[in-house]
C-alpha positions as CSV (number, residue, x, y, z in Angstrom):
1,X,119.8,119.6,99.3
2,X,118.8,119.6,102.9
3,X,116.9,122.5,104.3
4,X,115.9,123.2,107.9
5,X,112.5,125.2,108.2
6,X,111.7,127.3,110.8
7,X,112.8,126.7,114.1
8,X,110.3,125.2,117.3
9,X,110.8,128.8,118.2
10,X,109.6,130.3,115.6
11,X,106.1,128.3,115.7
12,X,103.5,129.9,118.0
13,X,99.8,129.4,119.1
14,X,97.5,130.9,117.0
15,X,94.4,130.2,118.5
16,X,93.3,131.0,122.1
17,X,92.2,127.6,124.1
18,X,90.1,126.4,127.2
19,X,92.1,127.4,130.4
20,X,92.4,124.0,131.0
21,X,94.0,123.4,128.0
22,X,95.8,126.4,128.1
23,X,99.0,125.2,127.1
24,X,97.6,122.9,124.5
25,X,97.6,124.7,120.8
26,X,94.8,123.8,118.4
27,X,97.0,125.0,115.6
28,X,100.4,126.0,114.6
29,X,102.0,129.1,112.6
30,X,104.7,126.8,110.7
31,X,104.7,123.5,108.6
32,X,106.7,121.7,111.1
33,X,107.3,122.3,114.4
34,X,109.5,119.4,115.1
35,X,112.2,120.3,111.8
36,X,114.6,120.9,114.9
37,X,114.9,117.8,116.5
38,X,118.1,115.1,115.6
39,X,116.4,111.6,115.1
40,X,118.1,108.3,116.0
41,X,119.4,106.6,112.3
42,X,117.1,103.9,111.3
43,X,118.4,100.5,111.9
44,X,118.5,98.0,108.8
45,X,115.1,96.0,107.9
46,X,117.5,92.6,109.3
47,X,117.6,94.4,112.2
48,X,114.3,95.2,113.3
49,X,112.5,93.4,115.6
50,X,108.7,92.3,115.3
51,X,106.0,93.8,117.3
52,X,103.6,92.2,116.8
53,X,100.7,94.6,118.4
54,X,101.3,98.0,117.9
55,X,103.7,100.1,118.4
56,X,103.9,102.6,121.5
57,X,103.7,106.0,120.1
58,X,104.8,107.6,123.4
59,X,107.7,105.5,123.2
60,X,111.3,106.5,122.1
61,X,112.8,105.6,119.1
62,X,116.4,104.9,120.8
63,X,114.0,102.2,123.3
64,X,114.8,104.4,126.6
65,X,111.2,104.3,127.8
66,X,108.9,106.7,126.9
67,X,106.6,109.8,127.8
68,X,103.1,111.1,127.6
69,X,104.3,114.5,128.7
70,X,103.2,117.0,126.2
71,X,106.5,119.0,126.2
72,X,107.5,116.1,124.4
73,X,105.6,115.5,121.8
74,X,106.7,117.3,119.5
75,X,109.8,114.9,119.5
76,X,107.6,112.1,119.8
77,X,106.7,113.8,116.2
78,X,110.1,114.2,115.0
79,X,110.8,110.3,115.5
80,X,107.5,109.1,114.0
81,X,107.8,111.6,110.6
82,X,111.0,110.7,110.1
83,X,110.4,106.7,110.3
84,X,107.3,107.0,108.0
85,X,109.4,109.0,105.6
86,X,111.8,106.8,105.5
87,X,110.1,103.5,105.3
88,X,106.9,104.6,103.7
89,X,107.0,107.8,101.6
90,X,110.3,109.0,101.1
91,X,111.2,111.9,102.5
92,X,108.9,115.4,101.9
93,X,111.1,118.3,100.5
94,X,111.8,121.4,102.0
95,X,111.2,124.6,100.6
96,X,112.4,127.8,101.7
97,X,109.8,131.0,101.3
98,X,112.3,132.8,98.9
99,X,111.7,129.8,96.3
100,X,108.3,131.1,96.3
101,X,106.0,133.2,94.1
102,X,102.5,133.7,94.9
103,X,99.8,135.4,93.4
104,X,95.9,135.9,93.1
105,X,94.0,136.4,89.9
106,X,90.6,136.4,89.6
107,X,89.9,134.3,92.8
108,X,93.0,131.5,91.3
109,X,95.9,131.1,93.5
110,X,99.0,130.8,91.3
111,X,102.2,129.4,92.8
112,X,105.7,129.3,91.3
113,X,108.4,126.8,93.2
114,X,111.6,127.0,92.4
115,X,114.1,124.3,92.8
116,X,117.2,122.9,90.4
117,X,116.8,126.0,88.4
118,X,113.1,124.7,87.1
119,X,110.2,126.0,88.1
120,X,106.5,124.2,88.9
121,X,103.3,125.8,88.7
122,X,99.9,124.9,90.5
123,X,96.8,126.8,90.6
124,X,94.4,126.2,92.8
125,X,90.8,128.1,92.4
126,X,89.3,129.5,95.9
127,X,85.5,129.4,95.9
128,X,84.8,132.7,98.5
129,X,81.6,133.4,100.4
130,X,80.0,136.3,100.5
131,X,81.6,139.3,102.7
132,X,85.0,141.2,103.1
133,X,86.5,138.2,104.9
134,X,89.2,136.8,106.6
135,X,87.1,133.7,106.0
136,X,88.0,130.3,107.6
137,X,88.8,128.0,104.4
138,X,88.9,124.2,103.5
139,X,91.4,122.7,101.1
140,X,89.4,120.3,99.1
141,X,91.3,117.4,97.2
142,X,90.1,117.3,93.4
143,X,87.0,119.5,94.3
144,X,86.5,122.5,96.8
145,X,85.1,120.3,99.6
146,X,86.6,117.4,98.3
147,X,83.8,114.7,98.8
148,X,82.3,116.3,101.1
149,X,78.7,118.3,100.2
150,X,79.6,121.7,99.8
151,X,76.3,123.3,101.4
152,X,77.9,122.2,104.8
153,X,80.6,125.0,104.2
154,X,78.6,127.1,101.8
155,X,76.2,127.7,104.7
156,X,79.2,128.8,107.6
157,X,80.6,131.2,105.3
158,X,83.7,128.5,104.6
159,X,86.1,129.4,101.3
160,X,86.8,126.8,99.4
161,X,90.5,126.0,98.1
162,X,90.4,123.4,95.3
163,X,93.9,121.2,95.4
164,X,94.4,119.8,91.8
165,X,96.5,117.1,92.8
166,X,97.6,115.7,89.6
167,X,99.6,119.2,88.8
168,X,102.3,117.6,91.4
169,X,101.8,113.9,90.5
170,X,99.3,111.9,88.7
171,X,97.0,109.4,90.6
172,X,99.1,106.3,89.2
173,X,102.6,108.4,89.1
174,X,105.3,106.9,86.4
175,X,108.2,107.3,88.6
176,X,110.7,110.2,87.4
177,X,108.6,111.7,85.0
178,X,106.1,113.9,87.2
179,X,105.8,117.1,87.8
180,X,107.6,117.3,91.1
181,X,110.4,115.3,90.1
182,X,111.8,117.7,87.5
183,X,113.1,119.9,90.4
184,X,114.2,117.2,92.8
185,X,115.5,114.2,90.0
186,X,117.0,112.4,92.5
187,X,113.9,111.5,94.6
188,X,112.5,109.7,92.0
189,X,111.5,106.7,94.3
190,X,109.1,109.0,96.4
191,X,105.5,107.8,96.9
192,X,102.5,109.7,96.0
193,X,101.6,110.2,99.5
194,X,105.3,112.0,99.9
195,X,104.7,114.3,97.0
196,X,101.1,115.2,97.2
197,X,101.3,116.8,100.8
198,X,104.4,118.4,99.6
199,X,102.2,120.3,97.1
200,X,99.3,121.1,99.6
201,X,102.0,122.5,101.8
202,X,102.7,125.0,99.1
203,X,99.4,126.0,98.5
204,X,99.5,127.4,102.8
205,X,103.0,128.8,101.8
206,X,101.6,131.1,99.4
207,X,98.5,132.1,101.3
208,X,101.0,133.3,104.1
209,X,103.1,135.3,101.3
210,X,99.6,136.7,99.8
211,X,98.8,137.7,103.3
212,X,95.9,139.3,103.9
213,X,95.0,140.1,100.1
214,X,93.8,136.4,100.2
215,X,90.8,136.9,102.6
216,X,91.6,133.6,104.2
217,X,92.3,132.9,108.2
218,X,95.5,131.0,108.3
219,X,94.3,130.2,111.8
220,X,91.2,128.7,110.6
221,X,92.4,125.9,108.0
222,X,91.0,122.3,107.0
223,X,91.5,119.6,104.8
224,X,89.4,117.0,102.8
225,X,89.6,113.8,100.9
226,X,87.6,110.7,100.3
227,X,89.3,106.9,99.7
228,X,93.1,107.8,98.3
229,X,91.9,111.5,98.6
230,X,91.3,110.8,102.5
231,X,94.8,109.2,102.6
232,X,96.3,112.6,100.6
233,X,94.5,114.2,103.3
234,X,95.2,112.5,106.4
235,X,99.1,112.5,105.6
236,X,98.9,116.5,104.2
237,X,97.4,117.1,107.8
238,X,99.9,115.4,109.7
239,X,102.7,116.7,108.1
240,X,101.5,120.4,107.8
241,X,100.8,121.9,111.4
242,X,99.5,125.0,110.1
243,X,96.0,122.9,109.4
244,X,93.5,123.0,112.2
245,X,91.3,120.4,111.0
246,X,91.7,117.2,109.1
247,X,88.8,115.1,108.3
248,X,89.6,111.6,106.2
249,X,87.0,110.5,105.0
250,X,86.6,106.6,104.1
251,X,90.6,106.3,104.1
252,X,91.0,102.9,103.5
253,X,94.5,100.9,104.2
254,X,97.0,103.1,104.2
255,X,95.6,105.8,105.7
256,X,94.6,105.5,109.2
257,X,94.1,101.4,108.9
258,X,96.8,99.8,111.2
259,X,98.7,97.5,108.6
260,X,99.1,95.0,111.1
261,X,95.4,95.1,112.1
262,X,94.5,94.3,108.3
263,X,96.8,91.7,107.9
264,X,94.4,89.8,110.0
265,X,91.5,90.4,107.8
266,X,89.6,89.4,104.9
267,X,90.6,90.3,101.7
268,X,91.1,94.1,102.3
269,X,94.0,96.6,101.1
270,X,96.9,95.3,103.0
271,X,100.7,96.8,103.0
272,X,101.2,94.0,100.3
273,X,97.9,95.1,98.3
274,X,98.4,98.8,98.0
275,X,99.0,100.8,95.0
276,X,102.8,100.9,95.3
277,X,102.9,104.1,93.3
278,X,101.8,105.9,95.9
279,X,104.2,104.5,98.1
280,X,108.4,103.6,98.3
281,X,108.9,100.3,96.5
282,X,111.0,99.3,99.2
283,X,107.5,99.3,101.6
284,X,106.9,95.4,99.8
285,X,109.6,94.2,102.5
286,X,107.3,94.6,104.9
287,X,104.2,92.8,103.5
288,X,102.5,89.8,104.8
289,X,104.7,88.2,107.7
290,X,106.9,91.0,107.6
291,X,104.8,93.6,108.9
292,X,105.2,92.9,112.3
293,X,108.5,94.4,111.6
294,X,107.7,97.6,110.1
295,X,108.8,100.0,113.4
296,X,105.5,101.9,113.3
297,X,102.0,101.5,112.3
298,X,98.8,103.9,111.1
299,X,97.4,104.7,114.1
300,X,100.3,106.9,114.8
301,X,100.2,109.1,111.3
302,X,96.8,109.8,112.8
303,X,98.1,111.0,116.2
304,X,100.5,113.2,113.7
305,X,97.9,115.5,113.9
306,X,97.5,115.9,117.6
307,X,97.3,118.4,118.4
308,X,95.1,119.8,116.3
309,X,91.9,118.1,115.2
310,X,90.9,114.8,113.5
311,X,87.8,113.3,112.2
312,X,88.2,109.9,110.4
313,X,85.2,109.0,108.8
314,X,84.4,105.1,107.7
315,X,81.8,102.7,105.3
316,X,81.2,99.3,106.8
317,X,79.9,98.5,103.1
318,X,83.1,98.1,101.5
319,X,85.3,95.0,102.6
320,X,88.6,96.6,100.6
321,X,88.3,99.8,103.5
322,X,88.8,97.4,106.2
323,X,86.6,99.5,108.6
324,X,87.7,97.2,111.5
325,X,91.4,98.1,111.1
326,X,90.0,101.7,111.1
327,X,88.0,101.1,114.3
328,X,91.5,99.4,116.6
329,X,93.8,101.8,114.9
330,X,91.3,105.3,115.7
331,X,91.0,103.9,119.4
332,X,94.9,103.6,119.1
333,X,95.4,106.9,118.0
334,X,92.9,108.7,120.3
335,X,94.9,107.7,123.5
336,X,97.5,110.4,122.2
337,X,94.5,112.9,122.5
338,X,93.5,111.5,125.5
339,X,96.6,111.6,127.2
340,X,96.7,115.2,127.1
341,X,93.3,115.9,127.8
342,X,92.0,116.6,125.0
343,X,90.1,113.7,123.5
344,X,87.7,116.0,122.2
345,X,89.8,116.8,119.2
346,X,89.7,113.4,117.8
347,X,86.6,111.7,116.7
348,X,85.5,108.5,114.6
349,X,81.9,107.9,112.9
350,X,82.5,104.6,110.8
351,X,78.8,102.8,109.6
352,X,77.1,101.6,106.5
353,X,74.4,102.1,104.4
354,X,75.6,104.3,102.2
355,X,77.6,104.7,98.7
356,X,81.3,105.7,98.8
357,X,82.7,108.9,99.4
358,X,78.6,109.8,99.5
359,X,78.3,111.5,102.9
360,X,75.2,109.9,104.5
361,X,73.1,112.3,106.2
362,X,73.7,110.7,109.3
363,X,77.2,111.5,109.4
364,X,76.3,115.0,108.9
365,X,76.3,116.2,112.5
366,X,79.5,114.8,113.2
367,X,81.2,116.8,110.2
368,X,79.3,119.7,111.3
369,X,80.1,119.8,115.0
370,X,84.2,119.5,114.0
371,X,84.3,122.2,111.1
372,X,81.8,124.2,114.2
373,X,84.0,124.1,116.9
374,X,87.4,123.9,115.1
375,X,86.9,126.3,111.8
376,X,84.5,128.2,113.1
377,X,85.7,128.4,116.9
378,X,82.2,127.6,118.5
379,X,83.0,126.3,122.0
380,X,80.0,124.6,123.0
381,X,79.9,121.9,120.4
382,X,80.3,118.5,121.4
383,X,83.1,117.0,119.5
384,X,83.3,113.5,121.9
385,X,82.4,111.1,118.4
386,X,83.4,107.6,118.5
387,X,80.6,105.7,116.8
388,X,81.0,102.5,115.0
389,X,78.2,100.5,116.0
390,X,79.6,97.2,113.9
391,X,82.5,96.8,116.2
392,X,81.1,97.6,119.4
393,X,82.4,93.9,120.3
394,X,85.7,94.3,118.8
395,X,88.6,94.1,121.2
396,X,90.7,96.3,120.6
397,X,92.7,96.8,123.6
398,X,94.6,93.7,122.7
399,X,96.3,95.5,120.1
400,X,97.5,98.0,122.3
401,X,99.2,96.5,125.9
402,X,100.9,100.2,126.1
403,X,97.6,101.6,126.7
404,X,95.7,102.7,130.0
């Protein structure tokens, strides 16, 4: 059954902002923003044509040129969810407040969703710091700080929110016999990467319905994930407005890798490659020569997030990440940032040296200076990141003629 969430209207600021960037939110009060707009339909996959560098995210999905005008990104949004929905992920349920129940016990978040006349559960346990609170918090994927080290948080006064993922769908789902699919049975072809930000959403829904009983600042939100984790993360954050910060860490293909980009590597995790239970079957028509067809491209589900704030974070060690697909499509996505003058809210730090999902302690500063300046509201941190010293000589304009 279709839904409609709230209205643009009914999403407001919630955090003040530079006077130069006055009119520029760093986070949102509802899941989507864009739930309003009427998207063009999606042509058939004969139909498409190729492109084969990518794919203009100001432009509009009907071709009638395109913007860079804030005012109409949130549009820009619309088109780009609904065309990664529908030839990715499948398309992310909506869920009304009143099939909620929300409660806290003994520092556990429990959750009742109600849809088809069944009912799921999660439970989520939130690590607090000390104090009365509100405290800003970060939704950790499988762990409270997901992979990142917890005395990074610990020492801001951060709650952590554990998101046990596998109580919506396990890690290698077997389709129409998860969790999720007993209350919507006929969207058993949806990918993991559909169903798992689906479930983080309503982990914020029932924060908001606990209210302040739950000590945490809605306006102060993150998310975190390493390899598939940093994918869950990465598309939780750019479907879910209400979180300030995302940081994907060591993401991989299929996060914020362009697939096109990685087609022209080594032998990394292409769109023919990935684990297809996390994504619609019907993706594999895109793989290999294909993919030039495929109407949009990674490094706009990172400019999803925009705009709020994005780190990516990358491990030259691991040919399979395909770190130089990372690099183009990072520099892609920035220019959504940059565009509305605020390229400080998106950062890249993407080097060696190191085991993964094992923050090196040279990446520390950058993950400090985000979760700073965007959980903790500090003004004066420097935010401008865009290291990755391997592919200093990478051209990566080329994939990008839109750009200037």
């Amino acid at each position: 059954m279709k839904r409609i969430l709230l209205s643009t209207m009914a999403c407001f600021m919630l955090a003040s902002v530079a006077s130069a960037q006055k009119n520029i939110p760093l986070v949102y009060d509802c899941e989507n923003s864009a739930a309003s707009y009427k998207v063009p339909q999606e042509p058939s996959f004969e139909k498409l044509p190729s492109i084969e560098t990518l794919p203009d995210p100001f432009a509009w999905a009907n071709g009638n040129g395109r913007s860079t005008k804030f005012k109409d990104w949130e549009k820009h949004r619309a088109e780009i969810m609904q065309r990664i929905q529908y030839y990715e992920i499948g398309k992310k349920p909506v869920v009304k407040k009143e099939q909620i129940k929300a409660e806290l016990k003994n520092d556990t978040l429990i959750v009742d969703i109600t849809e088809n006349g069944e009912t799921l559960r999660l439970k989520s346990f939130i690590k607090y710091p000390k104090g009365e609170g509100p405290f800003p918090a970060i939704i950790g994927i499988g762990m409270g700080t997901g992979s990142l080290p917890p005395a990074i948080f610990e020492s801001r006064g951060i709650a952590q929110i554990t998101f046990n993922f596998t109580q919506v769908m396990t890690h290698t789902q077997k389709r129409g016999n998860e969790p999720i699919n007993k209350l919507y049975p006929d969207q058993i072809d949806m990918g993991a990467y559909c169903a798992w930000p689906w479930g983080v959403s309503r982990i914020i829904d029932a924060l908001e319905i606990i209210g302040k009983k739950s000590k945490i600042d809605m306006k102060h939100l993150a998310i975190s994930g390493c390899s598939f984790a940093g994918k869950m993360a990465l598309f939780a954050g750019a479907f879910d407005e209400r979180i300030a910060l995302v940081i994907a860490q060591e993401p991989g293909g299929g996060g914020v890798d362009a697939w096109r980009v990685s087609e022209t590597l080594g032998n990394v995790e292409t769109l023919g490659r990935t684990n297809y239970q996390w994504f619609l079957e019907s993706m594999r028509r895109f793989s290999e020569k294909n993919v030039s067809k495929l109407p949009i491209d990674h490094h706009q589900l990172a400019a999803l997030v925009a705009p709020r704030a994005l780190l990516v974070l990358g491990n030259t060690d691991y040919e399979w990440l395909a770190d130089e697909s990372n690099y183009v499509s990072c520099h892609a996505a920035r220019k959504v940032w940059e565009a509305f003058g605020i390229a400080d809210r998106m950062g890249f730090s993407i080097e060696g040296g190191h085991m993964h999902c094992q923050l090196p302690k040279t990446q520390y500063p950058e993950v400090e200076a985000f979760v700073d300046k965007f959980l903790l509201g500090k003004k004066d941190v420097d935010t401008n990141v865009m290291k990755a010293e391997k592919f200093k000589d990478v051209d990566y304009n080329k994939w990008m003629p839109w750009a200037k």
